[in-house]
C-alpha positions as CSV (number, residue, x, y, z in Angstrom):
1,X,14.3,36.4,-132.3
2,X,16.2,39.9,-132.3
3,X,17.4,41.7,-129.4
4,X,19.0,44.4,-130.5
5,X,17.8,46.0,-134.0
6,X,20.4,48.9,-135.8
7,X,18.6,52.1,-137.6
8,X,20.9,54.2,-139.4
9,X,19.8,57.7,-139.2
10,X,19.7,61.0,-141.2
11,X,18.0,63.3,-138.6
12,X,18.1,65.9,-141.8
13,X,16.1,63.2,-143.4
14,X,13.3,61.8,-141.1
15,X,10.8,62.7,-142.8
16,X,12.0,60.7,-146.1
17,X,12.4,57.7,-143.6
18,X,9.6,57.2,-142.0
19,X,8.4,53.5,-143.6
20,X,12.2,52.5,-142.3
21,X,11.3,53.8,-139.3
22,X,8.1,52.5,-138.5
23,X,9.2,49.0,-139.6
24,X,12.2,48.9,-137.2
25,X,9.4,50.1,-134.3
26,X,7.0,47.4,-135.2
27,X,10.1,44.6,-135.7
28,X,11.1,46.2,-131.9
29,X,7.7,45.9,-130.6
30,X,6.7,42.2,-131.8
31,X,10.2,40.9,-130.8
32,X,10.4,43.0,-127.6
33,X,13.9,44.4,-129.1
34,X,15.9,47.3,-128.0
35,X,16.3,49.9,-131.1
36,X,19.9,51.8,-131.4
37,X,19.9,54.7,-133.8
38,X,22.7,55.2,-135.5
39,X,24.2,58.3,-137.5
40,X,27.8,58.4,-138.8
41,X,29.1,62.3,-138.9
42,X,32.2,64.4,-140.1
43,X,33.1,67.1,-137.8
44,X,31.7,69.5,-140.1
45,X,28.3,71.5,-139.7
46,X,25.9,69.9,-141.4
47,X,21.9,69.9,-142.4
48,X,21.4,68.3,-138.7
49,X,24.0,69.9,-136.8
50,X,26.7,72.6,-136.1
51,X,29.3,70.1,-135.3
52,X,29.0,66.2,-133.7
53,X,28.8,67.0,-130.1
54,X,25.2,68.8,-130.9
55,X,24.2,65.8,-133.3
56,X,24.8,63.6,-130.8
57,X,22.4,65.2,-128.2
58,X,19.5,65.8,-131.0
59,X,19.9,62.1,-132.1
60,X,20.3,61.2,-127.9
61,X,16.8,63.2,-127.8
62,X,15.6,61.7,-131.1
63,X,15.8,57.9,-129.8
64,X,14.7,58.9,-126.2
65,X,11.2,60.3,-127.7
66,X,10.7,57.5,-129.8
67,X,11.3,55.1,-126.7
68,X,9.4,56.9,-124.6
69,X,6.4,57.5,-127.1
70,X,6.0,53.8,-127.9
71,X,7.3,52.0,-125.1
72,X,10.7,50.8,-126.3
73,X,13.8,50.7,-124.9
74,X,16.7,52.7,-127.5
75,X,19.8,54.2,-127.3
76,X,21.7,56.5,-129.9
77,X,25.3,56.3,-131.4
78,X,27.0,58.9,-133.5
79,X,30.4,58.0,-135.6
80,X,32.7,60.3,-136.7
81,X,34.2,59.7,-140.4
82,X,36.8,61.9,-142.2
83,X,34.4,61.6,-145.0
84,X,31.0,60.2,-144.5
85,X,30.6,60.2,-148.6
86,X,33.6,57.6,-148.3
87,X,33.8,56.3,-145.4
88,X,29.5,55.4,-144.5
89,X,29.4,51.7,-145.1
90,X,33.1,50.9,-143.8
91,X,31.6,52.7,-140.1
92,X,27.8,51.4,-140.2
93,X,29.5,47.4,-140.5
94,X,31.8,48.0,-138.1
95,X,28.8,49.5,-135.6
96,X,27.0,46.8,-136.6
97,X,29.9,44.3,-135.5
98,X,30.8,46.1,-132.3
99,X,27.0,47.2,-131.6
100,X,26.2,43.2,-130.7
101,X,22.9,44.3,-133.1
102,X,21.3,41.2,-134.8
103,X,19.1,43.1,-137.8
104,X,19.7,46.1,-139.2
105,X,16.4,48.1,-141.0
106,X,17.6,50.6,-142.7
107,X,16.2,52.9,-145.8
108,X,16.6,53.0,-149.3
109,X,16.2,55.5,-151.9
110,X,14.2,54.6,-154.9
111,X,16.2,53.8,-158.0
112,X,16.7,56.5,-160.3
113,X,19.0,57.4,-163.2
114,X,22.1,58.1,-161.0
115,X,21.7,54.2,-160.0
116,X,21.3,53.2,-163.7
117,X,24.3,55.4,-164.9
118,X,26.2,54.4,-161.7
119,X,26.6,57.4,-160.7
120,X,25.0,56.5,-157.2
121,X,26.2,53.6,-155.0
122,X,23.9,51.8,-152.7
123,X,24.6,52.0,-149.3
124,X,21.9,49.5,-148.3
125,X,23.6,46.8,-150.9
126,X,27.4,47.4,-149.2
127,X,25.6,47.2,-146.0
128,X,24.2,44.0,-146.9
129,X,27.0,42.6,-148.9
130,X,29.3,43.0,-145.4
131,X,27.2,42.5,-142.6
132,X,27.0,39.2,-141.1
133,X,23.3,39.7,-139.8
134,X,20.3,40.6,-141.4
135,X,19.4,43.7,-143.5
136,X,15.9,45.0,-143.8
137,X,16.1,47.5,-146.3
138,X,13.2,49.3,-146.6
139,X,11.8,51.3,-149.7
Protein backbone atom coordinates (compact mmCIF):
# COMPACT_ATOMS: atom_id res chain seq x y z
CA UNK A 1 0.00 0.00 0.00
CA UNK A 2 2.99 2.58 0.58
CA UNK A 3 6.39 2.35 -0.67
CA UNK A 4 8.01 5.08 0.26
CA UNK A 5 6.85 6.85 3.66
CA UNK A 6 8.33 10.87 4.35
CA UNK A 7 9.35 11.81 8.15
CA UNK A 8 10.15 15.22 8.62
CA UNK A 9 12.80 15.58 11.22
CA UNK A 10 14.07 17.91 13.97
CA UNK A 11 17.19 15.94 15.19
CA UNK A 12 17.21 18.83 18.06
CA UNK A 13 13.82 17.44 18.80
CA UNK A 14 13.80 13.53 18.81
CA UNK A 15 13.00 13.03 21.82
CA UNK A 16 9.60 15.14 21.50
CA UNK A 17 8.90 12.92 18.46
CA UNK A 18 9.11 9.80 19.22
CA UNK A 19 5.13 8.57 18.90
CA UNK A 20 5.70 10.14 15.12
CA UNK A 21 8.53 8.16 14.88
CA UNK A 22 7.54 4.95 15.97
CA UNK A 23 4.37 5.14 13.95
CA UNK A 24 6.24 5.82 10.67
CA UNK A 25 8.57 2.48 11.73
CA UNK A 26 5.61 0.39 12.35
CA UNK A 27 3.57 1.86 9.01
CA UNK A 28 7.28 0.86 7.29
CA UNK A 29 7.39 -2.45 8.74
CA UNK A 30 3.63 -3.78 8.08
CA UNK A 31 3.84 -2.33 4.49
CA UNK A 32 7.48 -3.31 3.95
CA UNK A 33 8.13 0.59 2.99
CA UNK A 34 11.31 2.44 2.66
CA UNK A 35 11.38 5.46 5.39
CA UNK A 36 13.15 8.94 4.06
CA UNK A 37 13.90 11.38 6.87
CA UNK A 38 13.62 14.57 6.07
CA UNK A 39 15.01 17.95 7.67
CA UNK A 40 14.77 21.37 5.92
CA UNK A 41 17.87 23.71 7.15
CA UNK A 42 19.18 27.43 6.85
CA UNK A 43 22.82 27.70 6.52
CA UNK A 44 22.95 28.88 9.91
CA UNK A 45 24.28 26.88 13.08
CA UNK A 46 21.64 25.59 14.65
CA UNK A 47 20.44 23.32 17.90
CA UNK A 48 21.47 20.22 15.57
CA UNK A 49 24.28 21.53 13.70
CA UNK A 50 27.08 23.96 13.01
CA UNK A 51 26.14 24.46 9.50
CA UNK A 52 24.10 21.91 6.76
CA UNK A 53 26.94 19.94 5.55
CA UNK A 54 27.26 18.46 9.37
CA UNK A 55 23.34 18.08 9.64
CA UNK A 56 23.33 16.30 6.82
CA UNK A 57 25.80 13.58 8.01
CA UNK A 58 24.10 13.37 11.69
CA UNK A 59 20.62 12.98 10.02
CA UNK A 60 22.61 10.43 7.13
CA UNK A 61 23.73 8.60 10.52
CA UNK A 62 20.30 9.15 12.15
CA UNK A 63 18.32 7.16 9.33
CA UNK A 64 21.14 4.63 8.84
CA UNK A 65 20.72 3.46 12.76
CA UNK A 66 17.25 3.36 12.60
CA UNK A 67 17.41 1.11 9.36
CA UNK A 68 19.83 -0.95 10.59
CA UNK A 69 18.24 -1.35 14.22
CA UNK A 70 14.88 -2.47 12.87
CA UNK A 71 15.45 -3.89 9.63
CA UNK A 72 14.30 -1.16 7.26
CA UNK A 73 15.52 0.25 4.40
CA UNK A 74 15.84 4.53 4.79
CA UNK A 75 17.57 7.29 3.38
CA UNK A 76 17.99 10.93 4.58
CA UNK A 77 17.41 14.38 2.88
CA UNK A 78 18.29 17.81 4.10
CA UNK A 79 16.86 21.12 2.37
CA UNK A 80 18.26 24.28 2.50
CA UNK A 81 15.69 27.36 3.06
CA UNK A 82 16.66 31.11 3.39
CA UNK A 83 14.30 30.95 6.21
CA UNK A 84 13.00 27.73 7.53
CA UNK A 85 10.44 29.87 9.82
CA UNK A 86 9.08 30.90 6.27
CA UNK A 87 9.83 28.86 3.97
CA UNK A 88 9.12 24.98 5.97
CA UNK A 89 5.92 23.94 4.36
CA UNK A 90 6.68 25.48 0.73
CA UNK A 91 10.16 22.89 0.93
CA UNK A 92 8.54 19.72 2.85
CA UNK A 93 5.50 19.70 -0.30
CA UNK A 94 7.85 20.14 -2.71
CA UNK A 95 10.15 16.98 -1.12
CA UNK A 96 7.12 15.35 -0.87
CA UNK A 97 6.40 15.85 -4.71
CA UNK A 98 9.87 15.25 -5.92
CA UNK A 99 10.61 12.55 -3.11
CA UNK A 100 7.99 9.95 -5.17
CA UNK A 101 6.90 9.44 -1.20
CA UNK A 102 3.18 8.26 -0.90
CA UNK A 103 2.44 9.02 3.12
CA UNK A 104 3.86 11.44 4.99
CA UNK A 105 3.81 10.84 9.18
CA UNK A 106 4.86 13.63 10.64
CA UNK A 107 4.48 15.27 14.30
CA UNK A 108 2.40 17.69 15.86
CA UNK A 109 2.62 19.84 18.80
CA UNK A 110 -0.26 19.82 21.13
CA UNK A 111 -2.57 22.89 20.89
CA UNK A 112 -1.83 25.54 23.11
CA UNK A 113 -2.64 29.29 23.52
CA UNK A 114 -0.23 30.46 20.67
CA UNK A 115 -2.64 28.19 18.39
CA UNK A 116 -5.80 29.73 19.94
CA UNK A 117 -4.45 33.41 19.64
CA UNK A 118 -2.91 32.48 16.22
CA UNK A 119 0.01 33.24 17.07
CA UNK A 120 1.28 29.67 15.97
CA UNK A 121 0.68 28.18 12.40
CA UNK A 122 0.42 24.53 11.92
CA UNK A 123 2.77 23.07 9.89
CA UNK A 124 1.14 19.70 9.86
CA UNK A 125 -2.34 21.49 8.57
CA UNK A 126 -0.24 23.42 5.45
CA UNK A 127 1.33 20.12 4.99
CA UNK A 128 -1.88 18.50 4.65
CA UNK A 129 -3.74 21.24 2.94
CA UNK A 130 -0.97 20.96 -0.13
CA UNK A 131 0.17 17.53 -0.32
CA UNK A 132 -1.49 15.33 -2.76
CA UNK A 133 -0.84 12.08 -0.62
CA UNK A 134 -1.56 11.25 2.74
CA UNK A 135 -0.72 12.94 6.04
CA UNK A 136 -0.37 11.05 9.26
CA UNK A 137 0.00 13.58 11.72
CA UNK A 138 0.74 12.32 14.90
CA UNK A 139 0.17 13.86 18.36
Amino acid sequence: MYSKILVPVDLAQTEKMTKALDTAIDIAKHYHSELCYVTVSNTTPSEAAHNPEELAEKLATFASEQGQFHGLKTESMVIKAADTAVELDKKLVEVIKDSGADLVVMASHAPGIGDKLHFIHSNAANIVKHSDISVFVVR
